[in-house]
C-alpha positions in Angstrom: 29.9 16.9 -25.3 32.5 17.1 -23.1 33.3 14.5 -20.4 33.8 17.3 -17.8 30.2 19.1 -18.5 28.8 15.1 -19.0 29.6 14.8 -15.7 28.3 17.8 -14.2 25.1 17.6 -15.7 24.8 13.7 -14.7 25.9 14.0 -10.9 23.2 17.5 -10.6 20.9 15.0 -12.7 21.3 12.3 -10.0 21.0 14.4 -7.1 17.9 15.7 -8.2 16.8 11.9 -8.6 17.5 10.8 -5.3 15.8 14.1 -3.4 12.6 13.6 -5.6 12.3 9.9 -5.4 13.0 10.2 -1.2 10.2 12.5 -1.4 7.9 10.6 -3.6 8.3 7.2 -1.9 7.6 8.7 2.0 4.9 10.2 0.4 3.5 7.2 -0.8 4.6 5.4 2.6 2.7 8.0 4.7 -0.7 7.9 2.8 -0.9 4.3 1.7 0.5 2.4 4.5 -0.1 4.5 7.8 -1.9 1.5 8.9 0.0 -1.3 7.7 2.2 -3.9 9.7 5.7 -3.0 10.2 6.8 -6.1 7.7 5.2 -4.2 4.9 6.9 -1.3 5.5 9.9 -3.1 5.7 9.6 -5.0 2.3 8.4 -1.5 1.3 11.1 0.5 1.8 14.0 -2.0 1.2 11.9 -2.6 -2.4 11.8 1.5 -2.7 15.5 2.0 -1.4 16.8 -0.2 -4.5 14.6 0.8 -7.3 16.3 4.7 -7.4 19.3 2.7 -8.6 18.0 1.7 -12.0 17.8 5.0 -13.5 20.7 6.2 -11.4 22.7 3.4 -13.0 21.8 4.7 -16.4 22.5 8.0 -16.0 26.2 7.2 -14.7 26.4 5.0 -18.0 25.8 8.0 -20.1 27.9 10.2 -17.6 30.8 7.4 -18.5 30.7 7.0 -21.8 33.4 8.5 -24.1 33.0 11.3 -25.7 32.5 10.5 -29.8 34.8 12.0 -32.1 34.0 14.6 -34.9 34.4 12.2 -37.8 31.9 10.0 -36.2 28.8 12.4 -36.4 
């Protein structure tokens, strides 16, 4: 695959990440600690803010590794 398309498809991949995991975590914020202490919520969302990164990281991996050459498949 080309590096160009690679990282096309990884940046739209990535984007799509971050807007579904925002949406996932407040959701999970809103209905499971609406009545919690504001140190949850803090550990909470510094714990959620991070996690996004993992697969994130591994998606720029793959975006960043070099394309393999035909006498290699």
């Amino acid at each position: 695959m080309p590096v160009r398309l690679k990282k096309l498809i990884g940046t739209a991949l990535i984007v799509v990440l971050v807007i579904l995991y925002a949406l996932v975590a407040t959701t999970v914020a809103t209905y499971r600690l609406a009545d919690s202490a504001w140190y949850v919520h803090l550990i909470y969302f510094l714990v959620s803010g991070v996690v996004w990164v993992v697969p994130a990281m591994f998606l720029i991996r793959w975006m960043e590794r070099p394309p393999r050459r035909k006498s290699e498949r």
